[in-house]
DSSP file (Angstrom, degrees, kcal/mol; ACC not computed):
  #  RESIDUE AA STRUCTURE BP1 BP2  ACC     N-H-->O    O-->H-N    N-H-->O    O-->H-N    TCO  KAPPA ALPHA  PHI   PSI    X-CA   Y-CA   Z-CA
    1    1 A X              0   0    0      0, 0.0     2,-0.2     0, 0.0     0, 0.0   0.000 360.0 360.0 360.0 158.9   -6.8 -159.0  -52.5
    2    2 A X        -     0   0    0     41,-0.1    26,-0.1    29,-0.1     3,-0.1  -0.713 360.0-110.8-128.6-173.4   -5.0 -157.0  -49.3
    3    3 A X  S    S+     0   0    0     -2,-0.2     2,-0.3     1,-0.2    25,-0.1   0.353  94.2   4.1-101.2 -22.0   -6.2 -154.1  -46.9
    4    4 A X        -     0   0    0     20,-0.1    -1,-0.2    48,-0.1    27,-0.1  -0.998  68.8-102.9 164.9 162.9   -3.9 -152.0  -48.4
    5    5 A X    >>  -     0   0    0     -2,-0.3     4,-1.3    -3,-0.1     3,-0.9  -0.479  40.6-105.8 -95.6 163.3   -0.6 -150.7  -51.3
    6    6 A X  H >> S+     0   0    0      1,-0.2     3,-1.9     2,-0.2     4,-0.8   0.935 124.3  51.9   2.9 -99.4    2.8 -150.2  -51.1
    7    7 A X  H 3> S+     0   0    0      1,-0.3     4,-1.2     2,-0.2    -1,-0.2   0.398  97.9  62.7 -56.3 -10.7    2.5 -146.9  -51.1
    8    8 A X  H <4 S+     0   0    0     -3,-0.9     4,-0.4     1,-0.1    -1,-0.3   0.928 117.3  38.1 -80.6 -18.7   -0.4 -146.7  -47.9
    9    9 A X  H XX S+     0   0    0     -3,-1.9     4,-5.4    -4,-1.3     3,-2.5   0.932 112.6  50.5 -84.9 -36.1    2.5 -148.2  -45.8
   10   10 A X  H 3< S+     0   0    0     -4,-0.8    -1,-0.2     2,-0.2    -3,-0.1   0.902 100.2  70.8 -36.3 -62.8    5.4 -146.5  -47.2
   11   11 A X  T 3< S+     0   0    0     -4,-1.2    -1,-0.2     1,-0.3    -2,-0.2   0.616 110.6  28.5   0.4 -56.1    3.3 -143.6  -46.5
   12   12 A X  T <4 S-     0   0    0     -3,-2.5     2,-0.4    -4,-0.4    -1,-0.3   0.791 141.6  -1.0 -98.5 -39.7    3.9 -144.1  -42.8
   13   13 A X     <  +     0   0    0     -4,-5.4     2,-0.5     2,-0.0    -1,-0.2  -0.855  57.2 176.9-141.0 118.2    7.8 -146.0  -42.9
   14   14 A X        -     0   0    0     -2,-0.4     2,-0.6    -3,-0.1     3,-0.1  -0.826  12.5-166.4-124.6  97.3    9.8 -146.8  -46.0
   15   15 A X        -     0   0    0     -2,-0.5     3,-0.3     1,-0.1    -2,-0.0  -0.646  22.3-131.1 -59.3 141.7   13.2 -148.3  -45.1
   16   16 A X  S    S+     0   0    0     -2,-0.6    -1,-0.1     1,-0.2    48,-0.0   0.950 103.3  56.7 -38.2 -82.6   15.7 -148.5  -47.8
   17   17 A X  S    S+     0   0    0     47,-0.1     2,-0.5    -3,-0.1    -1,-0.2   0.543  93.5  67.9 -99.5 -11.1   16.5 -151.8  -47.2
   18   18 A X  S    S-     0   0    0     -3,-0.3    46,-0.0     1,-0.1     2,-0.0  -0.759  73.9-136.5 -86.0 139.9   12.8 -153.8  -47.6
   19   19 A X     >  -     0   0    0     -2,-0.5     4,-1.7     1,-0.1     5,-0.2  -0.182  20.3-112.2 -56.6 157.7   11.2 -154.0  -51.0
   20   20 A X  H  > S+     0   0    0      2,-0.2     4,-1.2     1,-0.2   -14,-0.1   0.594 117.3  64.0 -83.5   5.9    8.2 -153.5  -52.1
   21   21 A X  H  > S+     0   0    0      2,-0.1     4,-2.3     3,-0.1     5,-0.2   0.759 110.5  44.1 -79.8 -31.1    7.9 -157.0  -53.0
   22   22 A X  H >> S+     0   0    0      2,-0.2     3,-4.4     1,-0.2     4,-1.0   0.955 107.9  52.1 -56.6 -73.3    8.3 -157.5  -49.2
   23   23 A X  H >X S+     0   0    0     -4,-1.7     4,-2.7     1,-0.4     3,-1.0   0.730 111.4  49.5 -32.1 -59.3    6.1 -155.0  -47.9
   24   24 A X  H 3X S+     0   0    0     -4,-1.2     4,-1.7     2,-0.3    -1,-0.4   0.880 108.5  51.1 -61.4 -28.3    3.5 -156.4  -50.1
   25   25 A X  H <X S+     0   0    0     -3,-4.4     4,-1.7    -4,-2.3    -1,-0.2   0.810 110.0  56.1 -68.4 -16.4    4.2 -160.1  -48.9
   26   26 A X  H <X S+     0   0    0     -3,-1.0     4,-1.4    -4,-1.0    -2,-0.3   0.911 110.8  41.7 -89.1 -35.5    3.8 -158.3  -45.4
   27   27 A X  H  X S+     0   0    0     -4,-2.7     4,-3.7    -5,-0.2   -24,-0.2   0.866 104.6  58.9 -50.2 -43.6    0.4 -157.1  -46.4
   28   28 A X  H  X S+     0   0    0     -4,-1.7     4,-1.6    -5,-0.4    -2,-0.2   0.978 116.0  48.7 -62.7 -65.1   -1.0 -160.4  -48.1
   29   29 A X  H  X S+     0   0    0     -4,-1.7     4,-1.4     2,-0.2    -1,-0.2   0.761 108.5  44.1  20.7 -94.4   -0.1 -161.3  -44.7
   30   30 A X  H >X S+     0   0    0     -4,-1.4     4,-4.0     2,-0.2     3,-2.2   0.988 108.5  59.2 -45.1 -86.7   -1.7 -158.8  -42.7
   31   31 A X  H 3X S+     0   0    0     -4,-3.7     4,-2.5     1,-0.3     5,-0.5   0.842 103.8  54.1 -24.3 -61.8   -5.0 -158.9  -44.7
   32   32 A X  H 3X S+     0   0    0     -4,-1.6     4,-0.6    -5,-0.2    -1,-0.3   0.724 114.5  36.1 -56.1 -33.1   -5.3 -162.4  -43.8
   33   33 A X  H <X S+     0   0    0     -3,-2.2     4,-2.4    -4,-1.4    -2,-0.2   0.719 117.0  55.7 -77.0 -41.5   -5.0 -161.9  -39.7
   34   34 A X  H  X S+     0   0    0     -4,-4.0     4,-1.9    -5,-0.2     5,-0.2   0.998 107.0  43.5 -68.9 -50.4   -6.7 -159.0  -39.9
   35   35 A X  H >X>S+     0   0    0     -4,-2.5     4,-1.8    -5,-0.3     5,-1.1   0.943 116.5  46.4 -38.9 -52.9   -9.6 -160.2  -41.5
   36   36 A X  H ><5S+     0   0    0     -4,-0.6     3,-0.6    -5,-0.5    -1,-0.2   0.970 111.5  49.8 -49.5 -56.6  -10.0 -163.5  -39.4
   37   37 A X  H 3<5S+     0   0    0     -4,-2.4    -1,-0.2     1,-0.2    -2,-0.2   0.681 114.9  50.0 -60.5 -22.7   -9.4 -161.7  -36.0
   38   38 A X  H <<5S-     0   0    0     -4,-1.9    -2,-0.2    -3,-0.5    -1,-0.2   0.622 104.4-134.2 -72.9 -28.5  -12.4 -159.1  -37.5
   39   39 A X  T <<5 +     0   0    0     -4,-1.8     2,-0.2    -3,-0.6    -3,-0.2   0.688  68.0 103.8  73.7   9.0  -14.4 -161.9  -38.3
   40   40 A X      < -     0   0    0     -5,-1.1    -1,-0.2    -6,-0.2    -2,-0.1  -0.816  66.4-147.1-136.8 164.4  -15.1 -160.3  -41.7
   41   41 A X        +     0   0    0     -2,-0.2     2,-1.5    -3,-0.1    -6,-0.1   0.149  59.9 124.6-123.7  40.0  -14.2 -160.4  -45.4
   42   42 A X    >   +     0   0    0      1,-0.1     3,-0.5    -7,-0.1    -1,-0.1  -0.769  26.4 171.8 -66.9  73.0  -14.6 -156.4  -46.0
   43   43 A X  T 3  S+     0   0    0     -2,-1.5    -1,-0.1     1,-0.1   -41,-0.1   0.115  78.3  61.5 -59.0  10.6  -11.4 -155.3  -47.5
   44   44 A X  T 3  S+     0   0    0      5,-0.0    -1,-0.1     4,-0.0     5,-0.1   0.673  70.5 115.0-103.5 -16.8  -13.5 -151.7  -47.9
   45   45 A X    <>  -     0   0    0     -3,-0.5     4,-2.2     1,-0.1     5,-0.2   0.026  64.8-144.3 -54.1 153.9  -14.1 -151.2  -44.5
   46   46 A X  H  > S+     0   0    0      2,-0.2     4,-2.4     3,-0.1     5,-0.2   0.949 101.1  48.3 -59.3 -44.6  -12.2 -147.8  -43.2
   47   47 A X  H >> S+     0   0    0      1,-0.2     4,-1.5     2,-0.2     3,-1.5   0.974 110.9  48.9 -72.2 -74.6  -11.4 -149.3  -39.9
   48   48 A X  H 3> S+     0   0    0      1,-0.3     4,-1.8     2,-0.2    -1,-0.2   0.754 114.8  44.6 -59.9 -31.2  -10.1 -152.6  -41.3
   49   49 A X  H 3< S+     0   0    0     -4,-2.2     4,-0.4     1,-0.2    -1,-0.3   0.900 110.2  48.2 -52.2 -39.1   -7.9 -150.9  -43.7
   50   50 A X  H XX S+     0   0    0     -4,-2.4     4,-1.6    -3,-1.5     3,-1.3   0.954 117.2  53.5 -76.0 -36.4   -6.4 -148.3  -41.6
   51   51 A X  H 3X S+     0   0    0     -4,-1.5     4,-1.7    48,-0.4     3,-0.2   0.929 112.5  42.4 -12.1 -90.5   -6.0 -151.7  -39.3
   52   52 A X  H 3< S+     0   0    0     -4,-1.8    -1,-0.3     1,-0.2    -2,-0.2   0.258 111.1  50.5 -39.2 -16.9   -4.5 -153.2  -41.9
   53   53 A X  H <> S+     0   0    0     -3,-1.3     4,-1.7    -4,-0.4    -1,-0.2   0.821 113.4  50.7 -94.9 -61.2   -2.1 -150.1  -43.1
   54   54 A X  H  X S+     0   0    0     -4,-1.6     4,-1.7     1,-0.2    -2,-0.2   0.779 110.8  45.1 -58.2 -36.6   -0.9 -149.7  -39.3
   55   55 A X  H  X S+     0   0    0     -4,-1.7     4,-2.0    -5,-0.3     5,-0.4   0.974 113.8  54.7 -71.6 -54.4    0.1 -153.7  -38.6
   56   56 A X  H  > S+     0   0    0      2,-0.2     4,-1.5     3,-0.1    -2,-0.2   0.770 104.0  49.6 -20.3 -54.2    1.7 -153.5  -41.9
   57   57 A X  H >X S+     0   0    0     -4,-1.7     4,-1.9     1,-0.2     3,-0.8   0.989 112.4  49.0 -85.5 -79.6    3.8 -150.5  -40.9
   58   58 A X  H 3X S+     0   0    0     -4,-1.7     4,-1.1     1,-0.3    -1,-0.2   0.521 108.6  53.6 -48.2 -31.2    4.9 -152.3  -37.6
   59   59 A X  H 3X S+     0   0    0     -4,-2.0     4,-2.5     2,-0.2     3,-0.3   0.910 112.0  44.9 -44.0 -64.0    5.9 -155.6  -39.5
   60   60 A X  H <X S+     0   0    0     -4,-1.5     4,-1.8    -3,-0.8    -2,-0.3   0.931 110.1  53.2 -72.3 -37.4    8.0 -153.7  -41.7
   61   61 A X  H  < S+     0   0    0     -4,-1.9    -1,-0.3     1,-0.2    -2,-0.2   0.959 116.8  46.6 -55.0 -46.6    9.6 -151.6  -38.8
   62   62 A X  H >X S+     0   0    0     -4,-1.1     4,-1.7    -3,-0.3     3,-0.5   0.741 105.1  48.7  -2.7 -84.6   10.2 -154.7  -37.6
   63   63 A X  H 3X S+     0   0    0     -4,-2.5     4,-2.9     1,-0.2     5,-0.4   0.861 113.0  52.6 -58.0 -61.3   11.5 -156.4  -40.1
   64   64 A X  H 3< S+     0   0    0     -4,-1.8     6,-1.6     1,-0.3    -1,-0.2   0.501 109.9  50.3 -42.5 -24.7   14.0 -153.4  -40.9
   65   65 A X  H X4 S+     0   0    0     -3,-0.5     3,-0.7     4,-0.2    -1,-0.3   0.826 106.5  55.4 -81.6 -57.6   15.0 -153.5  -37.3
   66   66 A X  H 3< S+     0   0    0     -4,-1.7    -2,-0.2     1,-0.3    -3,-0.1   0.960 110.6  51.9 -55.9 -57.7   15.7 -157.7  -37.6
   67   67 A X  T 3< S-     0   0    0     -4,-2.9    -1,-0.3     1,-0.1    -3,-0.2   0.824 117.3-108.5 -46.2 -39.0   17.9 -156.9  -40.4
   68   68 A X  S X> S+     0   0    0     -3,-0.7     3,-1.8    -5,-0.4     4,-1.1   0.506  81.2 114.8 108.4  -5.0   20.0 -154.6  -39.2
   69   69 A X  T 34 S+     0   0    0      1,-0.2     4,-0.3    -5,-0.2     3,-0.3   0.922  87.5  52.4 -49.5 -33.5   18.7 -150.9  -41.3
   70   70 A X  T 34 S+     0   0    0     -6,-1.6    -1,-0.2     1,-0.2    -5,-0.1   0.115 112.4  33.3-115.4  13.2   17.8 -149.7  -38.4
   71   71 A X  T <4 S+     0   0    0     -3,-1.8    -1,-0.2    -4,-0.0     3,-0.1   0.290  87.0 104.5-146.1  -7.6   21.3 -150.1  -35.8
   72   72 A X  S  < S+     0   0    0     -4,-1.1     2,-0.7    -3,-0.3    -2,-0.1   0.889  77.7  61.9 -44.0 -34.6   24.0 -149.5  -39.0
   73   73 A X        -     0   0    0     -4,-0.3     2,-0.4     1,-0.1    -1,-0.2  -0.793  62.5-170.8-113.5 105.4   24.5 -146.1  -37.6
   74   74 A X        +     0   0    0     -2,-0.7     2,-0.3    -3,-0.1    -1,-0.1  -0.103  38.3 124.9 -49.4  14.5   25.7 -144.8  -34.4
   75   75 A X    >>  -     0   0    0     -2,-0.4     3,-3.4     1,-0.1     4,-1.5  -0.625  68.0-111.9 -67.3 130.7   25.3 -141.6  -34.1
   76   76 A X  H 3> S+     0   0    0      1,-0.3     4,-1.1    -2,-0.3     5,-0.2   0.719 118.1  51.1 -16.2 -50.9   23.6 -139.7  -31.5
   77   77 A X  H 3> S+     0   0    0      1,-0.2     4,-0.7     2,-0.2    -1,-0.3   0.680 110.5  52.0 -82.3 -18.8   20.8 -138.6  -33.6
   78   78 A X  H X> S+     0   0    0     -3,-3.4     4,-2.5     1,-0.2     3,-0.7   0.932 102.5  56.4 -93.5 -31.2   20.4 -142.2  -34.5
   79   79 A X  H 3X S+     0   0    0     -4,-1.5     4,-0.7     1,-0.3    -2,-0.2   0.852 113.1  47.8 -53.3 -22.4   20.2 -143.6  -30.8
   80   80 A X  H 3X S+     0   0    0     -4,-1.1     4,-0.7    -5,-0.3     3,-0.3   0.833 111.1  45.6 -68.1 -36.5   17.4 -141.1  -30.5
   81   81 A X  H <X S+     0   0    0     -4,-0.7     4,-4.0    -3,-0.7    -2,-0.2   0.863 104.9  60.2-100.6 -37.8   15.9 -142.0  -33.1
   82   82 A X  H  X S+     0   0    0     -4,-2.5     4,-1.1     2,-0.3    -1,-0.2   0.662 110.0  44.4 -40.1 -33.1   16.1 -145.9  -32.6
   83   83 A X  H  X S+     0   0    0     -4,-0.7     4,-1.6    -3,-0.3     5,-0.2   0.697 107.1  61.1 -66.2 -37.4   14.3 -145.7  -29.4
   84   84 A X  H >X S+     0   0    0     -4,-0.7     4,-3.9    -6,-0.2     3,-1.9   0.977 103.0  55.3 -52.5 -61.7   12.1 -143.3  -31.7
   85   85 A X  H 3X S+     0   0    0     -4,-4.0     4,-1.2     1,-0.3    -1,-0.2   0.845 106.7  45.1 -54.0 -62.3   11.6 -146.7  -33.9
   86   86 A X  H 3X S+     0   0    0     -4,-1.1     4,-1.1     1,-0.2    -1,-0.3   0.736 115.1  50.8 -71.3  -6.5   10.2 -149.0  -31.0
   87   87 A X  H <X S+     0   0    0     -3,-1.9     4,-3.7    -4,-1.6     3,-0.5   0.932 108.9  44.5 -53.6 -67.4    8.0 -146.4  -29.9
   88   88 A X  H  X S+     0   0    0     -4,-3.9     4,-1.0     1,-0.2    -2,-0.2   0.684 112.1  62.0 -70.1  -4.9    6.6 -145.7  -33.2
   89   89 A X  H >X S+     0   0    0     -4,-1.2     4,-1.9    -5,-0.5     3,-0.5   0.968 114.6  34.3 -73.0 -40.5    6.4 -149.9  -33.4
   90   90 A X  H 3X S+     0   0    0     -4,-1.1     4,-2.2    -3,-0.5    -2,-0.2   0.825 113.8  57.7 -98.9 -39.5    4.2 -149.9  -30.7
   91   91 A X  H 3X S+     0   0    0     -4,-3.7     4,-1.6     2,-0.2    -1,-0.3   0.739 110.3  43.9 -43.3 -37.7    2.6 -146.8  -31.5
   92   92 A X  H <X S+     0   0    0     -4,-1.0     4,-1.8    -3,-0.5    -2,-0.2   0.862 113.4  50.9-100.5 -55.0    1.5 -148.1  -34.9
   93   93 A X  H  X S+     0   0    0     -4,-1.9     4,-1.2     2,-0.2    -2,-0.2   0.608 106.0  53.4 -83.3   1.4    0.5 -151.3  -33.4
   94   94 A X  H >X S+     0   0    0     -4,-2.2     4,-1.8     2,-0.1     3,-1.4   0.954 113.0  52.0 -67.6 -57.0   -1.8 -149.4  -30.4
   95   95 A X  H 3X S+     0   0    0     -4,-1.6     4,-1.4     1,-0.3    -2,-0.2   0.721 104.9  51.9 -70.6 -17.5   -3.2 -147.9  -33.6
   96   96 A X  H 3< S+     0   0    0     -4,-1.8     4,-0.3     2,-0.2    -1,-0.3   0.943 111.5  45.6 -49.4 -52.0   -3.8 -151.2  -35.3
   97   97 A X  H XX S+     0   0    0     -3,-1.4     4,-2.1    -4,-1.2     3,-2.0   0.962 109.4  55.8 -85.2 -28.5   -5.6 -152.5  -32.4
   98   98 A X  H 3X S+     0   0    0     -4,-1.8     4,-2.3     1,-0.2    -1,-0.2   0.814 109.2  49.0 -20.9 -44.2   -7.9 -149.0  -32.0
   99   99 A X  H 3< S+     0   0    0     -4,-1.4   -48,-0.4    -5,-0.4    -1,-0.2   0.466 108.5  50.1-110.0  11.7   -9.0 -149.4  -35.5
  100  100 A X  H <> S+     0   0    0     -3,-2.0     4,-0.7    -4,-0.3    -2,-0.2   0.263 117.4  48.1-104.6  -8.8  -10.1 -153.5  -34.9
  101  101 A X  H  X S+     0   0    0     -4,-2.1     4,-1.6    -5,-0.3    -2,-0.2   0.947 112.2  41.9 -49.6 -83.6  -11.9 -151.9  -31.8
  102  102 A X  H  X S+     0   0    0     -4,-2.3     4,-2.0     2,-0.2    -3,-0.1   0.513 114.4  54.3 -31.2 -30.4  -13.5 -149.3  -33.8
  103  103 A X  H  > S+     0   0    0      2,-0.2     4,-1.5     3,-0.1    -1,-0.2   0.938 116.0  39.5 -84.6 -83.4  -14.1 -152.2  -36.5
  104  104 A X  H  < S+     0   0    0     -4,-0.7    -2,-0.2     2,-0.2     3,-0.2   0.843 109.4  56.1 -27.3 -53.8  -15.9 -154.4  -33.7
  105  105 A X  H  < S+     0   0    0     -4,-1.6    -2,-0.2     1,-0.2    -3,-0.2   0.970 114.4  50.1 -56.8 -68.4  -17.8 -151.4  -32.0
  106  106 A X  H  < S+     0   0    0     -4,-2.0    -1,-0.2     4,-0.1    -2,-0.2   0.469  88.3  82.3   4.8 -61.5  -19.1 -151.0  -35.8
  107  107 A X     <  -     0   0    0     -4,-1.5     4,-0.2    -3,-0.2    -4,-0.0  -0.435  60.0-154.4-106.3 137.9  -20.3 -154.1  -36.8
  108  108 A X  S >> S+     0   0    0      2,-0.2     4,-1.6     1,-0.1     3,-1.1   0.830  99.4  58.9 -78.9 -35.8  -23.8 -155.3  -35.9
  109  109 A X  H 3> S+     0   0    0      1,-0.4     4,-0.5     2,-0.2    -1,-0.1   0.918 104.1  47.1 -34.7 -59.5  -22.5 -158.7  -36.3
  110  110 A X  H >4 S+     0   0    0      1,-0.2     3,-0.8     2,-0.2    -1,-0.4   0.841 108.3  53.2 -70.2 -30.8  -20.1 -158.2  -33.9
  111  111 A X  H <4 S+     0   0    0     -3,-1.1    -1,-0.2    -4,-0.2    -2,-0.2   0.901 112.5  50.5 -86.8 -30.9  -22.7 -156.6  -31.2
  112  112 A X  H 3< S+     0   0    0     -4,-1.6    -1,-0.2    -3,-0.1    -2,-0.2   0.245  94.8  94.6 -91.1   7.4  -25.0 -159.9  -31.7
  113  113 A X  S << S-     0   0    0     -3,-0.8    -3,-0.0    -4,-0.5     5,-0.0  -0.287  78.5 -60.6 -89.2-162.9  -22.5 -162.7  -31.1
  114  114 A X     >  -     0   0    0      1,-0.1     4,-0.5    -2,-0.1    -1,-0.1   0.259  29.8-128.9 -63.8 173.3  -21.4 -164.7  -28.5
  115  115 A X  H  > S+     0   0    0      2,-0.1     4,-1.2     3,-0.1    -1,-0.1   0.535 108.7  59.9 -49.2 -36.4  -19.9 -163.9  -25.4
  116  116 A X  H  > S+     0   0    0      2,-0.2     4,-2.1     1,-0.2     5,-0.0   0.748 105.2  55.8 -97.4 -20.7  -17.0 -166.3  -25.8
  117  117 A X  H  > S+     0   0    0      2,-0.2     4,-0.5     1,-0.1    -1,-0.2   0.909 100.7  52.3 -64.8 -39.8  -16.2 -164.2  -29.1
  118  118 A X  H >X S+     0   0    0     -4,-0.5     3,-1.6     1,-0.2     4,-1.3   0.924 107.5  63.3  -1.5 -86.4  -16.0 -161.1  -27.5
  119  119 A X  H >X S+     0   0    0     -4,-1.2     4,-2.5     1,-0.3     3,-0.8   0.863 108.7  34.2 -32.6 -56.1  -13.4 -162.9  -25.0
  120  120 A X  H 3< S+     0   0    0     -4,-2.1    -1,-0.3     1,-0.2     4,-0.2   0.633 108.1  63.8-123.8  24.8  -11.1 -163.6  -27.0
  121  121 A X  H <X S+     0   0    0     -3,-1.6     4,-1.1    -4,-0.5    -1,-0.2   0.515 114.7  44.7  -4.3 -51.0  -11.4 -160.5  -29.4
  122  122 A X  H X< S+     0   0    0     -4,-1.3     3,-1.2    -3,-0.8    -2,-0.2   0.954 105.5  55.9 -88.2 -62.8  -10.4 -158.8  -26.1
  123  123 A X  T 3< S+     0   0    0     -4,-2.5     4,-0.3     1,-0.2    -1,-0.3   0.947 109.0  50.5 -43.1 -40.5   -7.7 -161.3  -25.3
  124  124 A X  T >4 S+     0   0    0     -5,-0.3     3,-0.8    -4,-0.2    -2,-0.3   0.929 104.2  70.8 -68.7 -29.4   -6.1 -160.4  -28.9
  125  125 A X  T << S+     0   0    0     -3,-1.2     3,-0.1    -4,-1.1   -31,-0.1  -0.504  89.6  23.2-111.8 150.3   -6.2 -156.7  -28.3
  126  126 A X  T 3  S+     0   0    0      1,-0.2    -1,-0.2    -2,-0.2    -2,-0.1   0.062 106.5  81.9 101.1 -35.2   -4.2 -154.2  -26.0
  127  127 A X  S <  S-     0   0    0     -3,-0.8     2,-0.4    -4,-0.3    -1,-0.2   0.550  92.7 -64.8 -98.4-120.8   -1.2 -156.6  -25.7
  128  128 A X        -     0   0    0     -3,-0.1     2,-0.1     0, 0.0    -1,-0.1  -0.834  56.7-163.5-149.6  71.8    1.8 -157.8  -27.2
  129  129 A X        -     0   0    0     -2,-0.4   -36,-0.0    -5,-0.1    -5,-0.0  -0.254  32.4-131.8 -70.6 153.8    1.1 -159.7  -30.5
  130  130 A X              0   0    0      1,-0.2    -1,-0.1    -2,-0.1     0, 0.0   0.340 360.0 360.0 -43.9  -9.4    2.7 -162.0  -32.8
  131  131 A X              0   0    0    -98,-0.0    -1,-0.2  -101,-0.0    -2,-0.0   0.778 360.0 360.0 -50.5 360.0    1.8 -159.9  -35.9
């Protein structure tokens, strides 16, 4: 199962040049980190999907960037808009970690564990991941 289609990620960024067979390998992905780091196997919750849509979306921006879609053109309006891109990477991936907060605040589970899980909940969020 994943967190989320094609179409929720497209939704937010569809380069030309990734498939949707990627995108979905970038979900399958996703689903699997998000879940772990949640501590949960919900693939209905709201928060972990919208999680799950937003890491997506920043993978694939990514990915589109690593490739080269995203630097072919030199035009003003694309140097604007390139900056635009790591913005909206980072943007995407604030909103990732907002809606594994939100996910956390939630969850009674989460309010009656450990301390040391908390910690390093905290360590994952806010920063500069590896998704």
């Amino acid at each position: 199962m994943a967190l989320c289609s094609v179409d929720d990620v497209r939704v937010h960024v569809n380069p030309e040049k990734i498939s949707d067979l990627e995108i979905y390998a970038i979900i399958t992905g996703v689903t699997d980190e998000i879940l772990t780091k949640a501590g949960s196997t919900d693939e209905t919750n709201v928060y972990l999907i919208q999680a799950g849509i937003h890491a997506a979306a920043a993978i694939t921006l990514k990915r589109a960037r690593a490739i080269g879609e995203l630097t072919s053109n030199k035009t003003p309006e694309y140097e604007i808009s390139y900056t635009g891109i790591i913005e909206e990477i980072k943007q995407h991936e604030a909103e990732r970690d907002e809606y594994l907060r939100l996910f956390m605040k939630s969850s009674p589970e989460y309010m009656f564990s450990s301390p040391t899980s908390h910690a390093g909940f905290n360590h994952h969020c806010g920063g500069h991941h590896g998704f």
